[in-house]
Each structure stands twice: as C-alpha cells, then as structure tokens.
N, C-alpha and C positions, 0 to 999 in steps of 0.2 A: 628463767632457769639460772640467771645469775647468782644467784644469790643458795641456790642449791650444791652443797658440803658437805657431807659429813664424814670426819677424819675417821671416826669409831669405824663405821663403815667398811671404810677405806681397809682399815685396818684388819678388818674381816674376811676381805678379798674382793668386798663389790666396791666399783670405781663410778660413782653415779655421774664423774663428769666424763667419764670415757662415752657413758650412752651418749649421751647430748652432741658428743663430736660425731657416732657413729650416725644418730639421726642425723646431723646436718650435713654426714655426706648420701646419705642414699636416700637425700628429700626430691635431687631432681632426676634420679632414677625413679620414683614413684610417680613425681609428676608425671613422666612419658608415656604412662598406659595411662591416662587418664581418659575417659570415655564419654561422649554423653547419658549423665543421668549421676554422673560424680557430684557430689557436694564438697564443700569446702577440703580439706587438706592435712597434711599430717599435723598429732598433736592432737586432737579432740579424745573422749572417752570413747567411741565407738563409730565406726565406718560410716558414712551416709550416701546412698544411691537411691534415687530416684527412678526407678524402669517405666520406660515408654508400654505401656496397655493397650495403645490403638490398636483396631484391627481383630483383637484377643475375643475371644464369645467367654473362655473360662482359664486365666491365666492360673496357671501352677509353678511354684517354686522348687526346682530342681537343687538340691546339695550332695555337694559328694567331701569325703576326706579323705586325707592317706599320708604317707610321709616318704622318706625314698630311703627308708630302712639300713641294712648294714653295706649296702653301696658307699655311706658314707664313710666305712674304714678304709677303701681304696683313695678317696679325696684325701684325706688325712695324710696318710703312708706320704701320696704324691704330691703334697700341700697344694693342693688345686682346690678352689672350692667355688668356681664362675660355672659350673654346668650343674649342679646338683639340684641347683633351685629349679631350674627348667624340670628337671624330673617331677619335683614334689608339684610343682603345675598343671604338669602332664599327668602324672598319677589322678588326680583330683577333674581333671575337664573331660578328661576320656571317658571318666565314669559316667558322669552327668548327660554327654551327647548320647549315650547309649540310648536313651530316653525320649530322645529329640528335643530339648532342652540345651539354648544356645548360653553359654557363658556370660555371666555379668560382672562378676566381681573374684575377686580372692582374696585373703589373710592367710596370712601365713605368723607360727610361732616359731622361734628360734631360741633353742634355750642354750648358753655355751659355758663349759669352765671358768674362762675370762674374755670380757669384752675387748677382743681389740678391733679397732674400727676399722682397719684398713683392710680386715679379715670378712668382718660384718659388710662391706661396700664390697664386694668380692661375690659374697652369697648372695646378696639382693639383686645382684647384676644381672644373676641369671635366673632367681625370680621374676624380676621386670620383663627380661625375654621372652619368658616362658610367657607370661600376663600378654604381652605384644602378639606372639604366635598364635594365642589363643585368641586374640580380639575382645579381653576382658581386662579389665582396672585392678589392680592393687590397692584396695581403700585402707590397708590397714593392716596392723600384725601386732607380735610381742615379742620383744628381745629380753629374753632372763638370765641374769649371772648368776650361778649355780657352784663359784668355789665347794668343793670336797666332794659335789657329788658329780662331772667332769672331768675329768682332767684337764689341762688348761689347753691343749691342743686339740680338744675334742666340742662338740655339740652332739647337736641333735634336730631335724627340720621336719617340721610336716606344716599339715594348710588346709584349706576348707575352700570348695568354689560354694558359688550359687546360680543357677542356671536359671532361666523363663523359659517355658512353653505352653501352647495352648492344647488344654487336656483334649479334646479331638481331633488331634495330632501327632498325639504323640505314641513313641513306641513301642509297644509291649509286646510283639509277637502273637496278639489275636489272630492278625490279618495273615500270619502264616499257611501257606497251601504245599501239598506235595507238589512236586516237580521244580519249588520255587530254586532257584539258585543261589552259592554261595560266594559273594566276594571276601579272599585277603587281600588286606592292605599288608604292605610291607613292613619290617619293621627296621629301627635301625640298631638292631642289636639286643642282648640281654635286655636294654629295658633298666627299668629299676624293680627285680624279683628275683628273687633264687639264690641269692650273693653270698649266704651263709654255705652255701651247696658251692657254688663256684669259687670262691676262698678256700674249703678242704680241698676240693677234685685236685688245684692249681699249686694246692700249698702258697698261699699268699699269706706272707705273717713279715714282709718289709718291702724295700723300696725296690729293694736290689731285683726280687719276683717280677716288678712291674715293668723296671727299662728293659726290659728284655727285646731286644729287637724280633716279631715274630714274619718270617716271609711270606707265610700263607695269608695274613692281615691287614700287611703292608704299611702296618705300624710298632708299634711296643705294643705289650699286652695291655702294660694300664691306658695307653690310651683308647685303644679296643673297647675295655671294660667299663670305661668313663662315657663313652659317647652318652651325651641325653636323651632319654625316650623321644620317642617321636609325637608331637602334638596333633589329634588326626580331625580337630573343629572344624578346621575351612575342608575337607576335604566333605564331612557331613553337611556343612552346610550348601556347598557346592550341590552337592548330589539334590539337596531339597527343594534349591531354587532351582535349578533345570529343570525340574518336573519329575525327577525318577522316583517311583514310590517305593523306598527304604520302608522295610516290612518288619525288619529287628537287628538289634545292632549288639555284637559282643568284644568289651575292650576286654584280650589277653593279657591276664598277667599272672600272680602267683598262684599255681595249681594248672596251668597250660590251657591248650588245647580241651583237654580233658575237662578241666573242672567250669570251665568259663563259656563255653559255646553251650552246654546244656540250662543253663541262664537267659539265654532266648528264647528257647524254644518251649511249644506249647505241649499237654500230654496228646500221647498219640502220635508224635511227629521227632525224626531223630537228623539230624545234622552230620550226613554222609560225608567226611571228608577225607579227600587223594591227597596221603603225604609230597607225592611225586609231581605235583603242579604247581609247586612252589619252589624255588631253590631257600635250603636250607643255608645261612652265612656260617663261612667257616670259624667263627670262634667257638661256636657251639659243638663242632665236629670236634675241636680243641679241649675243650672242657669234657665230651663222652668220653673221648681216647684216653683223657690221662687220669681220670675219677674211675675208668672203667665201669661207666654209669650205664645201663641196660636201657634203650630206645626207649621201652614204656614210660619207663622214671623223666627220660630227658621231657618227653609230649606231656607230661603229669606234672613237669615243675616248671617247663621254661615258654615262650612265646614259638621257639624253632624258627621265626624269622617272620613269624605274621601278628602282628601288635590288635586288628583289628576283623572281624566277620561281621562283612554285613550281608542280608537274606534280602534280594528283590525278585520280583516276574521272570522269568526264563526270554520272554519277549524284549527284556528292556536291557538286556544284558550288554548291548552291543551302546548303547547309548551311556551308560552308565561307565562304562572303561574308557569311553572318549571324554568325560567332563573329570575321571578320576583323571585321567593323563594331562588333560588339560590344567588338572590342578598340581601336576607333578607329584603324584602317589604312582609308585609302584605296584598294580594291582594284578593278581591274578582269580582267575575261575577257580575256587576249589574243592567245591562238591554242589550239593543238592541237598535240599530237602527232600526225605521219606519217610515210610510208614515205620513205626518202631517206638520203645520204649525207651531204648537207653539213653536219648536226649543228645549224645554224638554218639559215631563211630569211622574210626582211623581205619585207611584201607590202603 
C-alpha cells in the first residue's frame, strides 16, 4: 500500500491513506476474536473460516443481519462510538441462536462521511467485544468514505453473522406443547429498537437532552440510552449443554413483545404472558411518561425489559433458572404456553 495516492481523490474528499492507518489500527483488535476455523488475516478479498462438522449428521448455515439503526444519533450527539458495535453484534447473533445455531463469524460494513481512524478504532472496539461475547470471530468488514452523502461526523453500521447447527437440532417450535413454560431473559435496556420513538417522546435533538443527570437511572439519560444490547449466545448455549430441552427461542426487538414471541410459536398454540413477573427498567417508565405513549404502543415497540423468550417443559423449569443464574442471566417465569390463535397474549 505504499505506493497507494491519489491527490485527485484526495481532493474529492476520500483520503485512501487514512484507511490504511485506520486498518492498521484495528488489525489487532480483529485479531482478538479470532477463533478456531479462522484463516489467514485482514487484507484478503473475502473472509475464510473453516467450521469443525464433527459430530454433525446435517450441518446447516444459520445467517442473520441488522444494523443498530437511529441509536446511532445519540453516539454522535455524545461522540461516543465504543458501544454501538457491540449492538450491530448483538442485533445479528441473537437472531441466529433463535434457531439453535451457534455463531462463527461476523462482517460487519461501515460506511462514514470521513475516514478518521481514531474514530474507526473506537467503533471496532466494540465490534470486537461484541465478536468476544458472542464467542465468534470477526473475519472481515468494509469501511466506505461517502463525502456528500454523510456528513463528516456521521456513518452508518450494520453486519451479518453466520451461525452452524445441526438440522435435528434445531429450533423451530414443532416440539411446542400446551402447559410448556415461558422463560425472559433480562434485558439491558432499550436495546438497539425504537430510538426514532424514543428521540420524539424525549425530545432529543442535542447533547445538552443527553447529560441530564436522571435519579430514577442513576446515570444521564444518554448513558441510559447508550447501554449495549445484551448478547444472550452463552446463555443458549449454557441451557443446551446442560441438557435442558430449549423448545423455541424469541429474540425481542422492534415490534415488542407483540410482534416477536408470535415467531415461535406454532398454529394452535399462543404464548400467554404476565406483564407483572417481570420488573419493567425505569427508563422505559421515562420514555411512557413523557411521550404520553399508551402501554399497548410501549409492548408493540419496545423489549419492556425482556431481550429474550425461551419455551421449555414445565418439568425442567427449575433446572433451567439454575444454569441461567449460573450464567448470570436475569431470568424470570413469564407465562405458558396455551390453546389459542393469537400467537401471544399480554395479561
């Protein structure tokens, strides 16, 4: 790359030797999740993993995508940008275990106004995180400078996992029964969903909205609102090596409660679940009160403080909150499975 220049370029507003700095600092945060089944290293045309098949009778490739949406005007505002990546992570592995399908890999794209690398080593830091939490590698991405269509303080993030599981294994909600029970996992907040919703309710349109000291939170609101989703892989995978049979798995996010738990479930069979078995986190109580937003809307857009539903045996209940605990997941009982068409209902 020495010898890579061009002033014309330059002059355009793409700085081709800014990438080349940005790459060589977030080469050995890439290295850090690197996994068995990695191939060689940044710089090639396209990722290479190799997946371990032992074991497998019909191995299937799990891919999920997503990005961590207008979350990222509050990074901005708060020029913060080490937690966002963890989201776009998180958005993309959550999807995938739903499935029972364990993470291998990510890419992620990065498109910015202007390359600046100290910026770019900042967002990949908590890509890498996010990659580590999950127990999958970072083989790869693309960084795009975008002068005129950016603006130079701004991007844009999103990512692609790919997941392995073995198709008789994995989760679709066949093995669903009435009386089955409902575990939430916890969440740690908003999440990465809703933010275009939570920016009106809040009126968030500067910096000055974000330092706000709030008491009920025990932080500023932007830091509140910044937390990164919660990564829930080792939690499913916990549950699978213990022996507990995970019956269907629902990752919450934009459309709630509501639109996401009827995604497990099979016809015939609807996902009974008790608002009240959960504590709701008060930022979301924050966000109702001052949007004047009506309880349905809030269960229809936001997670209300449960990232994850997973459906197992009524039998296995007690064993299954001891290896979640174990894994330090927040877990509660919050409904059942029963006879019904509506696929959930909130009670």
């Amino acid at each position: 790359m020495k010898n890579s220049h061009s002033e014309s370029y330059a002059a355009a507003g793409v700085d081709v030797t800014a990438g080349y700095e940005a790459v060589s600092r977030i080469k050995p945060l890439v290295e850090s999740t690197y996994i068995p089944g990695v191939m060689g290293t940044l710089g090639g045309f396209g990722g290479l993993f190799v997946p371990d098949l032992s074991g497998m009778k019909k191995p299937v490739l799990v891919s999920g995508t997503d990005g961590v949406g207008t979350k990222l005007k509050l990074a901005f505002l708060m020029d913060k940008h080490d937690t966002v990546g963890i989201d776009c992570v998180a958005m993309c592995v959550n999807d995938i275990i739903c499935s029972g399908a364990m993470p291998l890999f990510f890419l992620d794209y990065l498109a910015v106004g202007k390359n600046k690398p100290e910026r770019i080593e900042a967002i990949v830091s908590g890509i890498t995180e996010g990659c580590l939490q999950a127990g999958c590698a970072l083989i790869g991405g693309e960084t795009a400078e975008m002068p005129g269509f950016y603006p130079e303080d701004e991007y844009d993030l999103a990512g692609f996992a790919v997941g392995l599981a073995d198709q008789e294994k994995m989760l679709d909600g066949s093995a669903l029964r009435e009386g089955d029970l409902l575990i939430g996992l916890g969440s740690s907040g908003v999440h990465s969903n809703g933010f275009s919703l939570v920016r009106k309710a809040l009126g968030i349109d500067s910096r000055k909205a974000l330092d706000i000291q709030v008491s009920e939170l025990g932080c500023t609101l932007g830091e509140a609102l910044l937390k990164p989703t919660r990564i829930y892989v080792r939690a499913i995978r916990c549950l699978l090596q213990r022996g507990v049979e995970v019956k269907a798995v629902s990752h919450i996010t934009g459309g709630g409660l509501y639109e996401n738990v009827p995604r497990m479930m099979k016809p015939g069979l609807t996902a009974q679940i008790q608002t009240s078995t959960f504590p709701v986190p008060p930022i979301f109580e924050l966000i109702q009160r001052a949007g004047d937003i009506p309880e349905r809307d809030m269960y229809n857009t936001f997670n209300m403080g449960i990232g994850l539903v997973i459906a197992i045996p009524r039998d296995q209940v007690g064993h299954a909150l001891d290896v979640l605990a174990r894994a330090e997941e927040r877990a509660y009982v919050v409904g059942a499975v029963v006879k019904g068409e509506e696929g959930v209902e909130l009670v």
